[in-house]
Steps between C-alpha positions, in 0.01 A plus 500: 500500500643820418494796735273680221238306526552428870426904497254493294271275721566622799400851330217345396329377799807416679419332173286263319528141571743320281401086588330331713682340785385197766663329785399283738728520770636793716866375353380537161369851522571737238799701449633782339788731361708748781808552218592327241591166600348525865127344591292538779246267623161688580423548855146313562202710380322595760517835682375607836321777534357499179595724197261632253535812247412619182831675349634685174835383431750649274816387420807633270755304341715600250367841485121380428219508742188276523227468750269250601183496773542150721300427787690312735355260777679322722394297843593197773488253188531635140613820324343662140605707307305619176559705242227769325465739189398834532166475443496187767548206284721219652810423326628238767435339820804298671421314867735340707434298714535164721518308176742725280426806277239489285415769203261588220573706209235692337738666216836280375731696527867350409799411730363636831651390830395258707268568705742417841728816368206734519372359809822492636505890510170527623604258806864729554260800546229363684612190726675511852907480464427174740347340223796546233817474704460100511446504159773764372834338369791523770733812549115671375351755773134674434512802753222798626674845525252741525283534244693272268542137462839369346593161361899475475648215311779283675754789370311803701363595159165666547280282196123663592423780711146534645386835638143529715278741600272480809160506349178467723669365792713247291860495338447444129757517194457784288843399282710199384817552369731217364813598410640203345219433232491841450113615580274725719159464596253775669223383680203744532222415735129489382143511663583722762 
């Protein structure tokens, strides 16, 4: 996968689902890209207190900018995340879950991501740091300062930089930045 289109889904609802993924056992979850030629495993899905949003997201790479609506619901057992038009037609819907990750596709649109990558992001922003730091690879730290979260590679290299806002009562990302695949993403809150 090239960090284009890596970009380009996570611009798009933190993208479109590429595949669909299942597993059956927690040591089969799904995994995903931190750099080339490092993987993650997925924390398990489920969050606690619950998460649910409606958000604009828009994302440059490579001197373009896109932007997708996604409503994004996550809870004790699964986490969604789909993807809408502008007039409120959805484009994709991608669940994970206790069985794996699991998408439909209502446009084909060629050489997406996997789904994992995208949710991957969504998971860095939104899910405690006690959830990834089993899962990160060793020498990796995922810290809090602030207003920021940073995820440093084994070198001390920051690779994606989350900064939050507190928004009614709760600390929520308002910007992803990952500096090795090159991209940005601006998350705008809607409904309020």
């Amino acid at each position: 996968m090239t960090p284009f289109f890596r970009a380009a889904a996570l611009i798009a609802a933190l993208l479109l689902a590429g595949c669909s993924h299942s597993t059956n056992s927690d040591s089969a979850r799904p995994q995903a890209w931190l750099q080339p030629g490092t993987r993650v495993t997925l924390p398990p899905p489920g969050i606690t207190p619950a998460v649910s949003s409606q958000q604009l997201l828009t994302g440059r790479f490579n001197g373009k900018t896109q932007s997708l609506l996604v409503m994004l619901n996550a809870d004790d057992r699964r986490l969604t995340l789909a993807g809408l038009s502008s007039v409120g037609i959805r484009l994709f819907l991608a669940t994970y879950d206790a069985t794996g990750i699991h998408t439909e596709q209502s446009i084909v649109v060629p050489q997406l991501p996997p789904a994992s990558q995208v949710l991957a992001d969504v998971m860095l922003s939104h899910w405690p740091i006690s959830a990834w730091q089993p899962q990160l690879p060793k020498g990796w730290t995922l810290k809090d300062i602030g207003d920021r979260r940073e995820l440093r590679n084994a070198s001390g290299r920051l690779v994606t930089e989350i900064v939050y806002l507190q928004r009614k009562g709760k600390r929520e990302p308002i910007s992803i930045e990952q500096h090795v695949f090159n991209y940005h993403i601006t998350i705008q809150y809607l409904g309020d």
